[in-house]
ZAMARVO-710017 format. One record per residue: residue in three letters; x, y, z of N, C-alpha, C, O in turn. Coordinates in steps of 0.1 Angstrom, whole numbers, plus 5000, padded with zeros to 4 digits. Example, Ala and Ser with C-alpha at 12.3 -4.5 7.8 and 13.67 -1.06 7.14 Angstrom:
REM ZAMARVO-710017
ALA513249435078512349555078513249675078514249675085
SER512849785071513749895071512950005079513450115080
END
This chain:
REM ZAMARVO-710017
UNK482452755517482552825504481352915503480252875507
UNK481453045498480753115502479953095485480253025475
UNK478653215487478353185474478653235459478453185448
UNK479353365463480153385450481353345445481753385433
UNK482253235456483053125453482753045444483553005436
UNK481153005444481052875440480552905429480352815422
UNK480153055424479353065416480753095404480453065393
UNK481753135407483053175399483853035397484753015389
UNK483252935405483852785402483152705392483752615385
UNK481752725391481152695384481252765371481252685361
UNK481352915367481552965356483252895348483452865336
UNK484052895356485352845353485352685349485952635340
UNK484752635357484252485346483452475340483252375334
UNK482652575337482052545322482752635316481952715313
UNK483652665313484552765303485152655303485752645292
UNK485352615306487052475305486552375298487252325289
UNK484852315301483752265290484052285276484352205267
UNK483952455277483752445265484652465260484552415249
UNK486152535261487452515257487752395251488352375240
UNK487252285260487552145256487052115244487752065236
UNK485352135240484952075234485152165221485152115210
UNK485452315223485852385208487052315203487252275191
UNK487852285212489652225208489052075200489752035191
UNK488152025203487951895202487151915182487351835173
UNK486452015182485452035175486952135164486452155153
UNK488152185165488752285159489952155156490752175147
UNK490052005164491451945162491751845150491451725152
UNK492251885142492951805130492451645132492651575142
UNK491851605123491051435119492751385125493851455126
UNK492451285126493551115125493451085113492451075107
UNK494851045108494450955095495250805100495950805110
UNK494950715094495450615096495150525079494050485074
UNK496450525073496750465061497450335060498650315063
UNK496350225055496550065056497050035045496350055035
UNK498349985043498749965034499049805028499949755035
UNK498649705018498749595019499949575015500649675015
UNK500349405011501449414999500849274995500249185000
UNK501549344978501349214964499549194964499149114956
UNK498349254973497049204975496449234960496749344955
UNK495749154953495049184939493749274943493049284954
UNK493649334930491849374933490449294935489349334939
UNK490749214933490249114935489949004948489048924950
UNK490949034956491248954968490248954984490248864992
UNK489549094985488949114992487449124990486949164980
UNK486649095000485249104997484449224995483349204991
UNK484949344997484349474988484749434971483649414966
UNK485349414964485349384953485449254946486149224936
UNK484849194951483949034947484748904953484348794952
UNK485748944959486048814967485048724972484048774977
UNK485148564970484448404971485148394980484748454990
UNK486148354980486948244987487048294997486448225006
UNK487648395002488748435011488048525021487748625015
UNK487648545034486948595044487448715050488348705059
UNK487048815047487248945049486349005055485849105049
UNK485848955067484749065070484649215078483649265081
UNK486149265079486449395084486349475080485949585085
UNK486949435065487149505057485649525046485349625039
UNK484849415047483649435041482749525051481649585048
UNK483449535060482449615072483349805071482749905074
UNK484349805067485249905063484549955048484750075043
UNK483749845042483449945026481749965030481250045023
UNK481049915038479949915040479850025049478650065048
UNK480450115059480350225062481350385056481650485062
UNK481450335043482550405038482150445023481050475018
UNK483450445019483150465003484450344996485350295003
UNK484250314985485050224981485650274963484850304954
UNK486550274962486450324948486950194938487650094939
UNK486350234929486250134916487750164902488250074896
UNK487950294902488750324894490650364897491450424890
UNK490750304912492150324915493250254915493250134919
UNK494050304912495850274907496950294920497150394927
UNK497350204920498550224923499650274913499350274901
UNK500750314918501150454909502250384900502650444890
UNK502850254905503850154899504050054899504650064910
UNK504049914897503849774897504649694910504349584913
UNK505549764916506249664928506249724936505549824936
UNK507049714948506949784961507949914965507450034968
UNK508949894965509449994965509750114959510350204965
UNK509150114947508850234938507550294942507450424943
UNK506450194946505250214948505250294961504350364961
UNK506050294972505950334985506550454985506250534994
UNK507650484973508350594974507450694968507550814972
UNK506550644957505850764949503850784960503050884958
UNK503550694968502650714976503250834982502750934978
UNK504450824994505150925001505551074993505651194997
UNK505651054986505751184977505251244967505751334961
UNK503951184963503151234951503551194940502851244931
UNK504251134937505251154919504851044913504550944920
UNK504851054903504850944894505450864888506450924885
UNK505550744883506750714872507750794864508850754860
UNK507250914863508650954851508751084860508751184853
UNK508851114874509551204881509851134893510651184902
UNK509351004894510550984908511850954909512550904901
UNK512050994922513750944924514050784923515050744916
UNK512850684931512750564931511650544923510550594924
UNK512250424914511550394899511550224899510850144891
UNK512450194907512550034907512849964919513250044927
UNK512649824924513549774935515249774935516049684934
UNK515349884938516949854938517949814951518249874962
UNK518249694945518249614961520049624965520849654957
UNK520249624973521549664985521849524995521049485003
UNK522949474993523549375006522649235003522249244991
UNK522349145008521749065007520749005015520149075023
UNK520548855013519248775024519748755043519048745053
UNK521548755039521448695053521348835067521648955066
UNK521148815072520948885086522848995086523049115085
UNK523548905088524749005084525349105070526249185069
UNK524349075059524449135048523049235045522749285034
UNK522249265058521249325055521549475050522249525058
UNK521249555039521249635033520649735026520949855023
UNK519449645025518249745023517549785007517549694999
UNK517149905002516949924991517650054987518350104996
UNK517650114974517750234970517550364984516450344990
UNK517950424986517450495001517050674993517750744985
UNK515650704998515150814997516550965000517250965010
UNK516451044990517751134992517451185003516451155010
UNK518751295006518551415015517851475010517751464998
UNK516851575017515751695010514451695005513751795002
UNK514051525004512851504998511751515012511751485024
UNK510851565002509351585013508851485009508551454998
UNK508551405025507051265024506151325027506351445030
UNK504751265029503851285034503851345048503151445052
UNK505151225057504951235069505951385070505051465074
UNK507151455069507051615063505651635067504951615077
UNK505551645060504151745053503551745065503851825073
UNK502551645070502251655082502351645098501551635107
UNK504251675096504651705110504851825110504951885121
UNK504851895096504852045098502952125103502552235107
UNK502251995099500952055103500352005117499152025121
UNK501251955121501351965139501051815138500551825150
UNK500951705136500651565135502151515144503251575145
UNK501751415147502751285156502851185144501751145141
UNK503551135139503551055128504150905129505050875137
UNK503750845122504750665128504350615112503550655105
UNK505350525111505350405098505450305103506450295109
UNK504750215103504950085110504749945101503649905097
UNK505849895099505649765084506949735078508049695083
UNK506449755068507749795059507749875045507049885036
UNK509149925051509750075047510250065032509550105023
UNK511150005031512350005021512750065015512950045003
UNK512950185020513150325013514650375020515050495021
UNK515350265023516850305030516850245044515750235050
UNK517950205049518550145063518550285069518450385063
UNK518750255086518650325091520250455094520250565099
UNK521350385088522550455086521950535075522850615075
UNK521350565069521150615050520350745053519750785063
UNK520650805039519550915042518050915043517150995047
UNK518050775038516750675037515950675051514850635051
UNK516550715062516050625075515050705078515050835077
UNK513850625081512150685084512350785091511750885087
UNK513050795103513150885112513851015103513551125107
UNK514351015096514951155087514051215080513951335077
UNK513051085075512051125065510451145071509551085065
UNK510251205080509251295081508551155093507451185096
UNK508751075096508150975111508950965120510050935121
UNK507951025132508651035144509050925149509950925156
UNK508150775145508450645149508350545136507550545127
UNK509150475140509050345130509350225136510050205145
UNK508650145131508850025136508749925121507949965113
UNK509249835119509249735114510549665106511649665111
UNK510349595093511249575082511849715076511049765068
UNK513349795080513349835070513949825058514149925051
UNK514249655054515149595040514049485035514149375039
UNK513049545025512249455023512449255017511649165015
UNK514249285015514149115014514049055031513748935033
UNK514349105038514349065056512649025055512248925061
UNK511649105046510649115050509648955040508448935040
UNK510648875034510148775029510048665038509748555035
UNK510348735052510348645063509548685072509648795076
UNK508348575078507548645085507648575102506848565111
UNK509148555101509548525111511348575115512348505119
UNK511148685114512348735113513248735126512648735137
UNK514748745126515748765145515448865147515448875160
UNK514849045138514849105148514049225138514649255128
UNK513149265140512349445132513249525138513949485148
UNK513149645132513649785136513049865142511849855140
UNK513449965151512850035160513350185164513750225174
UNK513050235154513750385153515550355154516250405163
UNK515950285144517050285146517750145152518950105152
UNK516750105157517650005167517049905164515849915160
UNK517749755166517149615162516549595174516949645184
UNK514849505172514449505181514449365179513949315169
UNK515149245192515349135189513849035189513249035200
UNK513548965177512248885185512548735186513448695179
UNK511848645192512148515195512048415184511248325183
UNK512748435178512748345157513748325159514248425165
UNK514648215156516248145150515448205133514348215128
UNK516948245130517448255115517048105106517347985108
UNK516348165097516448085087516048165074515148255074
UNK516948095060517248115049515048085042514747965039
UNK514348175041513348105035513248075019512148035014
UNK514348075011514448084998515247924995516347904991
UNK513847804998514747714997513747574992512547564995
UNK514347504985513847424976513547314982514047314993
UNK512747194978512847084984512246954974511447014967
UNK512246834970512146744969510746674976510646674988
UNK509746604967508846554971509246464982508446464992
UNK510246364983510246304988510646365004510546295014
UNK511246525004511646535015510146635022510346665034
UNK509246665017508146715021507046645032505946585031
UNK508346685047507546605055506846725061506546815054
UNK506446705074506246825086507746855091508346965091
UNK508246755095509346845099510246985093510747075100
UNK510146965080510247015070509447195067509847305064
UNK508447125069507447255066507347345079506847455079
UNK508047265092507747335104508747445108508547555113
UNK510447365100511247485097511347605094512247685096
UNK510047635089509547775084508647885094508248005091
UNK508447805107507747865112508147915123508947825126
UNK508148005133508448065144507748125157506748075160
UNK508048185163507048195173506548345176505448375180
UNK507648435173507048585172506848615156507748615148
UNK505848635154504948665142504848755137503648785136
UNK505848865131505949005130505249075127505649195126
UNK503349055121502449095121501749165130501149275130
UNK502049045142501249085154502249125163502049155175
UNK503249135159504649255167504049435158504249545164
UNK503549415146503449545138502249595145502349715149
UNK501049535147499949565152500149615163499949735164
UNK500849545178501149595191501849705192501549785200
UNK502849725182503449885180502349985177502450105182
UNK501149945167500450085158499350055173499150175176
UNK498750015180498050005188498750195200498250305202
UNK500050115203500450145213500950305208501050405216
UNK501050305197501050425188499950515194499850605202
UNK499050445184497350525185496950575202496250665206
UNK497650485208496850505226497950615231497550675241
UNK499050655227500050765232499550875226499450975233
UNK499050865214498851005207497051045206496551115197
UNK496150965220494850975215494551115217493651125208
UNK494751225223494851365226495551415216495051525215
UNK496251405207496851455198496351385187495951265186
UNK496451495174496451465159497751385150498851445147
UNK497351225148498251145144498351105132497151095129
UNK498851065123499350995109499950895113501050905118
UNK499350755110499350615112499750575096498950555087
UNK501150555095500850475079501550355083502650335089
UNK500350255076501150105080501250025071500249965070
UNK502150005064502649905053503049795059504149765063
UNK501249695060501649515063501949515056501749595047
UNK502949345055503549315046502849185038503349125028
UNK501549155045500649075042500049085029500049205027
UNK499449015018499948915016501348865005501248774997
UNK502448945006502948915001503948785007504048745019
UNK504748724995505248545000506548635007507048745005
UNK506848535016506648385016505248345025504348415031
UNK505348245023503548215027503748115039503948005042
UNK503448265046503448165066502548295073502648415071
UNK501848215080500548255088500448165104500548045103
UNK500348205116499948135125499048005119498248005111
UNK499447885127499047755121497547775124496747725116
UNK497047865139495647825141494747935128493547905127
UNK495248045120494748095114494647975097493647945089
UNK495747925096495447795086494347715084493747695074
UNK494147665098493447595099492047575095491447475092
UNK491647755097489947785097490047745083488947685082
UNK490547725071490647695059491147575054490447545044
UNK491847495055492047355058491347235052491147145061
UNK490747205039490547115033489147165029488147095027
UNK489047325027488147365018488347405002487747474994
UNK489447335003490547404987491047264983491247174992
UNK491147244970491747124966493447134963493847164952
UNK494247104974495647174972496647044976496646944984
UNK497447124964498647014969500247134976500447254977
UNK501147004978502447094992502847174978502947144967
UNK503247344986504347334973505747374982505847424993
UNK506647324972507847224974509347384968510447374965
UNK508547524970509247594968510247654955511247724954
UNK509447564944509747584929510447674924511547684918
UNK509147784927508847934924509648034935509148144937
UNK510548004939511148064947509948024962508947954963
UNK510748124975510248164988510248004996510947934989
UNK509847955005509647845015508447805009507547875004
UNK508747615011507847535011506647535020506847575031
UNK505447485017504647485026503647405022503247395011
UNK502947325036502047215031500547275026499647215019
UNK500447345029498547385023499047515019499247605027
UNK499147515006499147685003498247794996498347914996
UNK497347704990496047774990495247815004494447905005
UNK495747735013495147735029495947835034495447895044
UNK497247875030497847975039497748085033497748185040
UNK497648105016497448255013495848295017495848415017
UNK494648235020494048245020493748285035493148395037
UNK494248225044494848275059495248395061494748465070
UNK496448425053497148545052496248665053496048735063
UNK495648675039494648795034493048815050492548905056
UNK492948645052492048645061492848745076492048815082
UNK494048735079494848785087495248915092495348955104
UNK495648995079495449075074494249155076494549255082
UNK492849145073491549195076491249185092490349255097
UNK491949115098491949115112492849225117492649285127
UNK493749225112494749385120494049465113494049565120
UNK493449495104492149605101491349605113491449715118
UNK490649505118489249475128490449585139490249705143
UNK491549505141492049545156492249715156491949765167
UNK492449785149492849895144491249985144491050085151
UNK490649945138488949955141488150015153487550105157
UNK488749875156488049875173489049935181488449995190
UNK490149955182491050025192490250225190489750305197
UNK490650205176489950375176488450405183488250485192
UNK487750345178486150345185486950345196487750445198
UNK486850255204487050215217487750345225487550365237
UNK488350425219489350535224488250665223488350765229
UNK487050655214486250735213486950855201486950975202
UNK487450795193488050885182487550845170488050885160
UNK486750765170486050685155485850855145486650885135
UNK484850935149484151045143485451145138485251205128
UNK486751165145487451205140488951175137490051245138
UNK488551015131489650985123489250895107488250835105
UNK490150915099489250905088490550715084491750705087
UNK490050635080490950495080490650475066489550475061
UNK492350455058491950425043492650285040493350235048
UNK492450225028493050075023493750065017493250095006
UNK494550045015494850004999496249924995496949885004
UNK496549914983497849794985498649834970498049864959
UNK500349834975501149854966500649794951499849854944
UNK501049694947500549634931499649494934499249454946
UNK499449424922498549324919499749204927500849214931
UNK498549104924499348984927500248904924500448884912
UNK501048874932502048804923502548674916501848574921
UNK503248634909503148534899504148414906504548344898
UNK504548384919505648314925505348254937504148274940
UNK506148194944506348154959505248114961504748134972
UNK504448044953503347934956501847974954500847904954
UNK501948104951500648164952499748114939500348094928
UNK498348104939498048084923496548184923495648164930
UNK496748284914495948414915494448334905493348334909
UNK494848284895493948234888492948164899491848214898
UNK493248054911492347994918491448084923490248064920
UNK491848204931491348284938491048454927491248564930
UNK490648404916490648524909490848634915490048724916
UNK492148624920492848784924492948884918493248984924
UNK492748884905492849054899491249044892490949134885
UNK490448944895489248964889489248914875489748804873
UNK488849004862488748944848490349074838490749104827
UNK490449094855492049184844493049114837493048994839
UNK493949164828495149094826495949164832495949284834
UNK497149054837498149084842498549034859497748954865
UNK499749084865499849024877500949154878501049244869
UNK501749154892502749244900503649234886503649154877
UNK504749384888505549404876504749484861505249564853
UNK503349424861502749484846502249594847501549634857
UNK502449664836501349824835500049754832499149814839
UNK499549654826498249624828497549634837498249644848
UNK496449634838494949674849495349614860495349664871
UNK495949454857495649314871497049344874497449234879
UNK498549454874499249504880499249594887499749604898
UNK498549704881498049854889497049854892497049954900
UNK496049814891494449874898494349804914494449674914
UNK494049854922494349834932492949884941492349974936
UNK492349804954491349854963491949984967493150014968
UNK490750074970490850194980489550234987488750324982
UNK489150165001488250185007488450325020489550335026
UNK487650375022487950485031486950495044486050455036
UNK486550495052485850495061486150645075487050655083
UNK484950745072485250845083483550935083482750995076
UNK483450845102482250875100481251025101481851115107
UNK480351045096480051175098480551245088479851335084
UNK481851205080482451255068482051235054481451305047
UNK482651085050482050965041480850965040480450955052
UNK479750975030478650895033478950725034479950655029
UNK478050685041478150545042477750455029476950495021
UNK478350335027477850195013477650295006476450325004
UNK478950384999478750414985480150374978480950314983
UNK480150424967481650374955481550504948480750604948
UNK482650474943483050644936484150534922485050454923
UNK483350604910484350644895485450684897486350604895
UNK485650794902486550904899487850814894488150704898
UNK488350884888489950824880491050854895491450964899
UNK491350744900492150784908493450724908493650644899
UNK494850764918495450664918496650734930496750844934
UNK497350634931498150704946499350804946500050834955
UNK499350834938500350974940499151094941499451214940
UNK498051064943496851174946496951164962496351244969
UNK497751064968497051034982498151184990498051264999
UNK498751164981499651354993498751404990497951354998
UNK497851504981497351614982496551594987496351704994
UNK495251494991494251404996494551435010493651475018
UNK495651425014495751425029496251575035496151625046
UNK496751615025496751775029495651805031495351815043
UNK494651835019493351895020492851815032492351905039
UNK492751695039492451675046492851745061492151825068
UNK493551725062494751835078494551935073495452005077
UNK493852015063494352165061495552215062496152295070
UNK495752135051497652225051498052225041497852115037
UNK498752305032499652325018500352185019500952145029
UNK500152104999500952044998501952074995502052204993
UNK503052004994504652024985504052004968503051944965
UNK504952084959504951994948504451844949504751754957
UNK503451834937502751704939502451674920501951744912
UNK502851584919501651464905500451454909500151344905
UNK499451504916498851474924497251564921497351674916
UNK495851494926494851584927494251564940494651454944
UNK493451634948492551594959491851514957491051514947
UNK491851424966490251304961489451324977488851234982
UNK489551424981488951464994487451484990486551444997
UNK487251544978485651564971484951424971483951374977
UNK485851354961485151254957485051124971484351024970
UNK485751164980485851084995484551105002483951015007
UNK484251235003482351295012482051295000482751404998
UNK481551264989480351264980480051364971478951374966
UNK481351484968480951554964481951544953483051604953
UNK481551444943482551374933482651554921483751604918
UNK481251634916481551734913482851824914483451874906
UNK482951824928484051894928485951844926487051904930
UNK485651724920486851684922488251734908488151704896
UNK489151794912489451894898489551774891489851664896
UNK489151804876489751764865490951694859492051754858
UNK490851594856492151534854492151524836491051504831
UNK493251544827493351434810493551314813492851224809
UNK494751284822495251144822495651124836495651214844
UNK495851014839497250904845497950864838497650784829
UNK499350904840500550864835501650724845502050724857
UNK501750634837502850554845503950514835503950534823
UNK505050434846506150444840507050404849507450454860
UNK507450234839507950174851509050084841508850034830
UNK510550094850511850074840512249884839512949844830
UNK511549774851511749694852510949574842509949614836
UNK511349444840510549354832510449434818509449454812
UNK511849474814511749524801511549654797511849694786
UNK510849754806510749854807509249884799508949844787
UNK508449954807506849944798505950104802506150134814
UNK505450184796504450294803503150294795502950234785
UNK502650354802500950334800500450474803501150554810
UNK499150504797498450604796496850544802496150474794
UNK496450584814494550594810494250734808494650834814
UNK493350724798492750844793491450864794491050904783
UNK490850844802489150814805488950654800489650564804
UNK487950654792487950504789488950434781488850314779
UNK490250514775491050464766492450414777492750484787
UNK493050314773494250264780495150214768494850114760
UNK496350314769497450344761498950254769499450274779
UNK499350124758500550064768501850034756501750024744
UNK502950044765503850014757504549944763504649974775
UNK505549814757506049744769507449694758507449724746
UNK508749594766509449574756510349704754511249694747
UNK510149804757511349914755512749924756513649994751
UNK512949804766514349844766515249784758516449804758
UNK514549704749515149604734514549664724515149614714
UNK513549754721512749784712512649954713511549994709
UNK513450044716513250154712511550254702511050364704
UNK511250164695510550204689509350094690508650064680
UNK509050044701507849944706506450024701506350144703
UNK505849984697504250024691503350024702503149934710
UNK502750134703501850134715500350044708499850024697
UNK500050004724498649894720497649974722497950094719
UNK496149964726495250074730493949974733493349904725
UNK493649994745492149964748491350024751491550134756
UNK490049974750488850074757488649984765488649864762
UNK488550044777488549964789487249974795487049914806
UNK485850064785484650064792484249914780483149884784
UNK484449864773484249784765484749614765484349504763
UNK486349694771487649554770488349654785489149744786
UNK487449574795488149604809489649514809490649564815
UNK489549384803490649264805491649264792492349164787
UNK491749374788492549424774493249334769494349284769
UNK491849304763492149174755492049224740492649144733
UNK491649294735491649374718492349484720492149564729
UNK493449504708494249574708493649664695493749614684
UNK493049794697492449854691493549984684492850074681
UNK494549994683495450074682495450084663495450194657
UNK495349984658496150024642494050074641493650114630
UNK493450074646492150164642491650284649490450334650
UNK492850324653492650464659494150514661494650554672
UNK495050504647496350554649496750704650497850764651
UNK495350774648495250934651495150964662495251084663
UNK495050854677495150904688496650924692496951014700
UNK497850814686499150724692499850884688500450914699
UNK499950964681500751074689500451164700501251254702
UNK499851154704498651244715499251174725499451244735
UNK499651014727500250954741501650934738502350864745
UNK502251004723503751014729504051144732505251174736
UNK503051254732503751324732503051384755503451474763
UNK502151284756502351304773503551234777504251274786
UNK503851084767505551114778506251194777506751244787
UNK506651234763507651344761507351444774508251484781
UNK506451474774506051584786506151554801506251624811
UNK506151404800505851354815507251314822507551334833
UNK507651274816509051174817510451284818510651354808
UNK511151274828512251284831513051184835512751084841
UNK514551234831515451134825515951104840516251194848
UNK515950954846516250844852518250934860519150994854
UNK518050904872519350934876520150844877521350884878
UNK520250674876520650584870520350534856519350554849
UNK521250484855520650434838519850294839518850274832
UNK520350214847519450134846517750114846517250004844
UNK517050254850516050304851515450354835514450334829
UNK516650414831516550484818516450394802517250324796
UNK514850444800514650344786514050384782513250324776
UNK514050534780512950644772513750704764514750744769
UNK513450714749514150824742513350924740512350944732
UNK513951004750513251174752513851254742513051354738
UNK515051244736515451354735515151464726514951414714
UNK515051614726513851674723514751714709515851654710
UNK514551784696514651814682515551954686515952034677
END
């Protein structure tokens, strides 16, 4: 090789150098969005969890930011997942309630209400900005015959539950797989089933349990996910289905908890499967849970993409009131009122931890009024790309530290048709609720200050009745009329 060969070989690898490292330095962050289910604010150790051992996630708010003032956008799951994916809120979404399809058993599976033809998700949004996109959990936004099916709706891959009652089983015959059943090693069983003290043996309690764990089937997909697309810019959204009931956890995760709680069997009362330690198993769960956090963690580092992917938290509504769980033991919503289903605080206020290094400053928290129909424009601004129509503000500011610039909000608006039908207003420190609508037309709004009465417990309304037309007339403005009626419990109609 002569020497102006070598000298034109060497200029041509360092131009490919640096090609590489401008592409690397010019290429769209990773996001990866953790999504819980039924988890209170309360439940993890960034926001005052005792009991329950989260250290992933405490290592997730300790190099991150953690916010103090965020909502989930509606009280149950499938409303909640439809208005995350599309920005909207209570009184403009399409899905406003669980509206459930077919039934429990494996040949009646059916699904929920399914997302129309035409609607832009997130994952849209960011396949048009060059992203590889996956959902991996559960969906319930339509079967895969429906217009509902993930794959129609902006994810190139899906994997999991997509009929969230299938998903009360964490031992299910088979997850979905773009379409296709993916069979796992579980016999069928009914987990909605009662029992008798006298019949609360082990044998009993063992019925409930199986051997593929669809947790750790959800995790092996988002892994295998993240390692196909490490060269490319990806959208990871994963709706575990953890901790919501029925309440089953690998036995050896039980265990680490196991006669540190004073618990007795429950016998399936409250609906979902029996089980012998169930302060020991939800306590497992959540512990569980913060472990496909860890795995997810470390796979990114480990891939050498830590610096350019940004990992956020957060979970559909508060805790729930059934299938054995008891929120009071484990003060899961903290000093809020309420549980899953309520416009109160301890139904909507929900964790949102973010972690992206170099981005985030590290161990800080953020005010800002937030809540998840902000999470589309949030991730636009993130990928640099135009949202769709959105309910929505950037919280991209208040995410790096520059809470200043975060636009201006009056309110959060919610609005939710189930348990009677109820909406609510926060208005800075004031919290505007109305509940009982669908028997009461003319229900009296309550009113808290929530810098004073975080646990709205004083109803301050008949002494400040000069605010209560000012929050009817944001629904009047907010609220569109329901495409089912069963949805519809607002009397809008204008003079």
């Amino acid at each position: 090789m002569n020497m102006k060969t070598s000298t034109l070989l060497l200029l041509l690898a360092a131009a490919g150098t640096q090609t590489q490292a401008q592409q690397e330095k010019q290429r769209k962050p990773n996001i990866i969005f953790i999504y819980a289910d039924d988890l209170g604010i309360g439940e993890t150790g960034p926001y005052g969890q005792q009991k329950i051992k989260t250290p992933r996630l405490d290592q997730l708010a300790r190099e991150g930011v953690r916010f103090n003032k965020f909502y989930t956008s509606t009280p149950v799951c499938a409303p909640a997942r439809c208005m995350l994916l599309t920005g909207r809120h209570g009184g403009h979404s399409y899905i406003r309630g669980n509206y459930e399809m077919g039934g429990f058993e494996d040949a009646k599976e059916g699904g929920q209400m399914p997302l129309p033809e035409g609607t832009i998700t997130i994952g849209h949004m960011l396949q048009q900005a060059g992203y590889k996109t996956a959902a991996i959990g559960k969906w319930g936004l339509g079967m895969q015959t429906t217009t509902g099916n993930p794959n129609k709706q902006g994810f190139d891959y899906f994997y999991g539950y997509l009929d969230q009652k299938q998903a009360h089983n964490y031992y299910p015959t088979h997850l979905w797989e773009n379409g296709k059943a993916d069979k796992l090693n579980n016999d069928y069983v009914f987990v909605h089933k009662q029992i008798t003290a006298e019949q609360a043996t082990d044998s009993i309690f063992n019925l409930f349990k199986g051997k593929d764990y669809a947790v750790d089937e959800m995790t092996k997909k988002a892994a295998q996910f993240i390692n196909a697309n490490r060269s490319n810019p990806f959208f990871l959204y994963l709706p575990y289905t953890i901790p919501h009931v029925s309440l089953q956890v690998p036995d050896s995760a039980v265990r680490k908890y196991i006669g540190q709680f004073d618990e007795q069997p429950y016998l399936g009362q409250q609906g979902y499967n029996p089980v012998k330690y169930p302060k020991s198993t939800y306590a497992a769960m959540i512990t569980y849970l913060d472990t496909q956090v860890g795995i997810v963690m470390d796979l990114v580092k480990k891939l050498g993409l830590d610096d350019n992917t940004i990992i956020m938290f957060s979970s559909d509504n508060g805790t729930t009131f059934n299938g054995g769980v008891d929120p009071a033991y484990f003060n899961s919503v903290g000093n809020l009122r309420g549980l899953k289903m309520d416009l109160y605080e301890g139904g909507i206020r929900e964790p949102l931890i973010a972690r992206w290094p170099g981005k985030i400053p590290v161990n800080t928290a953020s005010d800002v009024l937030s809540v998840q129909y902000d999470i589309m424009a949030t991730l636009a601004a993130i990928a640099d790309t135009k949202a769709p129509a959105n309910d929505g503000i950037s919280l991209l500011p208040a995410l790096t530290g520059n809470t200043r610039a975060v636009q201006q909000r009056e309110y959060l608006y919610f609005e939710y048709p189930e348990k009677g039908g109820a909406v609510a207003i926060r208005k800075g420190d004031w919290k505007a609720i109305k509940t009982g609508m669908k028997k009461n037309k003319n229900a009296t709004w309550q009113l808290y200050n929530l810098a004073t009465d975080p646990g709205e417990q004083q109803d301050v309304a008949s002494q400040h009745k000069d605010m209560l037309p000012h929050f009817d007339a944001i629904v009047a403005k907010e609220h569109r009329n329901a495409h089912i009626s069963e949805w519809e419990f607002i009397d809008n109609k204008k003079d």
